[in-house]
C-alpha positions as CSV (number, residue, x, y, z in Angstrom):
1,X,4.5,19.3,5.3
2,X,3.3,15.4,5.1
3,X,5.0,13.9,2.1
4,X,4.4,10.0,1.2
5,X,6.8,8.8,-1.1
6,X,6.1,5.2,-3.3
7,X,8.8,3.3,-4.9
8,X,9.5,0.0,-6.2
9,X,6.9,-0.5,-9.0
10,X,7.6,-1.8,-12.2
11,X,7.0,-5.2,-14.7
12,X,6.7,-8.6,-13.8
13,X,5.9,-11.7,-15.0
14,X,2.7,-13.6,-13.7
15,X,4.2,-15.5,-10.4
16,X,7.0,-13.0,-9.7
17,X,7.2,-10.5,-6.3
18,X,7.9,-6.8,-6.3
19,X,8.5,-4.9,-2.8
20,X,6.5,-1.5,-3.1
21,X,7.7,1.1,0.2
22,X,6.3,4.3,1.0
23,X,8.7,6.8,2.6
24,X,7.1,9.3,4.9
25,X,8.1,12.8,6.3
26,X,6.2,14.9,7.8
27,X,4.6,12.4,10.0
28,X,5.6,9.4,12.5
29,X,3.8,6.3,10.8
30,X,4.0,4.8,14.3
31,X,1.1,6.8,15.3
32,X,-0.7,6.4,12.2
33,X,-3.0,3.6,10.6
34,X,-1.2,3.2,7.1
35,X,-2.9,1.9,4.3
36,X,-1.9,0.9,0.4
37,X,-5.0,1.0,-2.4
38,X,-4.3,0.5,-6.0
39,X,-6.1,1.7,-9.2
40,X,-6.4,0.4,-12.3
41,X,-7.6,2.1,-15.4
42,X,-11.6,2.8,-15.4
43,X,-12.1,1.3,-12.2
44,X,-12.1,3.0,-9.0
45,X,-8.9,3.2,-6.3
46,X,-9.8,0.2,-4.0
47,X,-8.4,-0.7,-0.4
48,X,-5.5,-3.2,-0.7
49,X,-4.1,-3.3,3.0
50,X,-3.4,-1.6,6.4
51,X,-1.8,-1.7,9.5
52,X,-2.7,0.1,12.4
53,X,-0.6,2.1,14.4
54,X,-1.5,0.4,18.2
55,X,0.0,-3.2,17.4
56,X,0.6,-3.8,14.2
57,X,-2.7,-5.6,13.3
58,X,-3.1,-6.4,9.7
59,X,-5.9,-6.2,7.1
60,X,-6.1,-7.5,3.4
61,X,-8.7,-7.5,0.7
62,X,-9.8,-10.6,-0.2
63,X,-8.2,-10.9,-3.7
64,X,-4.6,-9.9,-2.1
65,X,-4.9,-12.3,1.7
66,X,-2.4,-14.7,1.3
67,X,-0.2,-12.9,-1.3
68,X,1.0,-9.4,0.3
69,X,2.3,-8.1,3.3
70,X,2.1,-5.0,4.6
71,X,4.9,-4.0,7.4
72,X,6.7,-0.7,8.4
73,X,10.4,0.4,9.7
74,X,9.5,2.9,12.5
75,X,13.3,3.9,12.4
76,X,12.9,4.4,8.7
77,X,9.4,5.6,9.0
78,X,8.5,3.4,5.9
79,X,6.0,1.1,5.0
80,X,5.9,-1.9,3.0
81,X,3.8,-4.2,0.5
82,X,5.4,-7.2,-0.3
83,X,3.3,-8.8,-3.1
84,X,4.3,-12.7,-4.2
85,X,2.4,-14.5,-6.6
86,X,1.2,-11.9,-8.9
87,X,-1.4,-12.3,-11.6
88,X,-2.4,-9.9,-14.2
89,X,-5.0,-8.6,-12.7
90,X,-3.0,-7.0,-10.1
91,X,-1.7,-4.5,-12.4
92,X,-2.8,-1.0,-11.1
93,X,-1.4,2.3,-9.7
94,X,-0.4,1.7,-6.1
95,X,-0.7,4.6,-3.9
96,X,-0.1,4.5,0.2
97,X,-2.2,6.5,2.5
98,X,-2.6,8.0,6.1
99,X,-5.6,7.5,7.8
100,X,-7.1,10.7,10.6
101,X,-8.0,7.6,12.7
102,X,-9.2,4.9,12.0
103,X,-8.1,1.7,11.3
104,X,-10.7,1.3,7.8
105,X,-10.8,0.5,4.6
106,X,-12.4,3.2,4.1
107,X,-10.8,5.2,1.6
108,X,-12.3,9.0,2.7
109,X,-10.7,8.4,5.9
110,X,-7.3,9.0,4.7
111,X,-6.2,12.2,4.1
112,X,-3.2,12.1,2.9
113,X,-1.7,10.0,-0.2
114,X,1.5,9.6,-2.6
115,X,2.0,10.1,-5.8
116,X,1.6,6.5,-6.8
117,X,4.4,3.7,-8.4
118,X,2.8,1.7,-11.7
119,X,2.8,-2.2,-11.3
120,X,2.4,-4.2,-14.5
121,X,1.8,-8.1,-14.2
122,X,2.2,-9.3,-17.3
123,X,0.8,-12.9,-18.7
């Protein structure tokens, strides 16, 4: 059975950091393009990062490039989003992801997802 476990949300003021992980069992996340989206009240769940399973290639969203990083721990089968710099408007839901193939933003391609950890960015 695939789990995806988040942790490491909470509050922080505007400019602080936060280290989100995603614990996975039930699947290798070296053979998996991993992604984090985040949703925020009324708006739909929207593509934050990935990282492909091949070589470790990176991809952002626009409003996060330059603030988060996504990594994984194959020996801990984890992943990571380290976010710096945070403004308010970064306050969602955070939810990892496994995608069937593809290395997308595409959120129907992944078909498996956590439960979510709550980040709050306050002013």
């Amino acid at each position: 059975q695939v789990q995806l476990v988040e942790s490491g949300g909470g509050l922080v003021q505007a400019g602080g950091s936060l280290r989100l992980a995603c614990a996975a069992s039930g699947l290798t996340i070296s053979t998996y393009t991993m992604g984090w989206f985040r949703q925020s009240p009324g708006k739909e769940r929207e593509f934050v990062a990935a990282i492909r399973w091949s070589d470790d290639n990176t991809d952002y969203a626009d409003p996060v490039k330059g603030r988060f990083t996504m990594s994984r721990d194959n020996a801990k089968n984890t992943v990571y989003l380290q976010m710096n710099s945070l403004k308010p408007e970064d306050t969602a839901v955070y939810y990892c992801a496994r995608s069937r193939s593809l290395f997308t933003r595409t959120l129907s391609t992944y078909n498996y997802w956590g439960q979510g950890t709550q980040v709050t960015v306050s002013s």
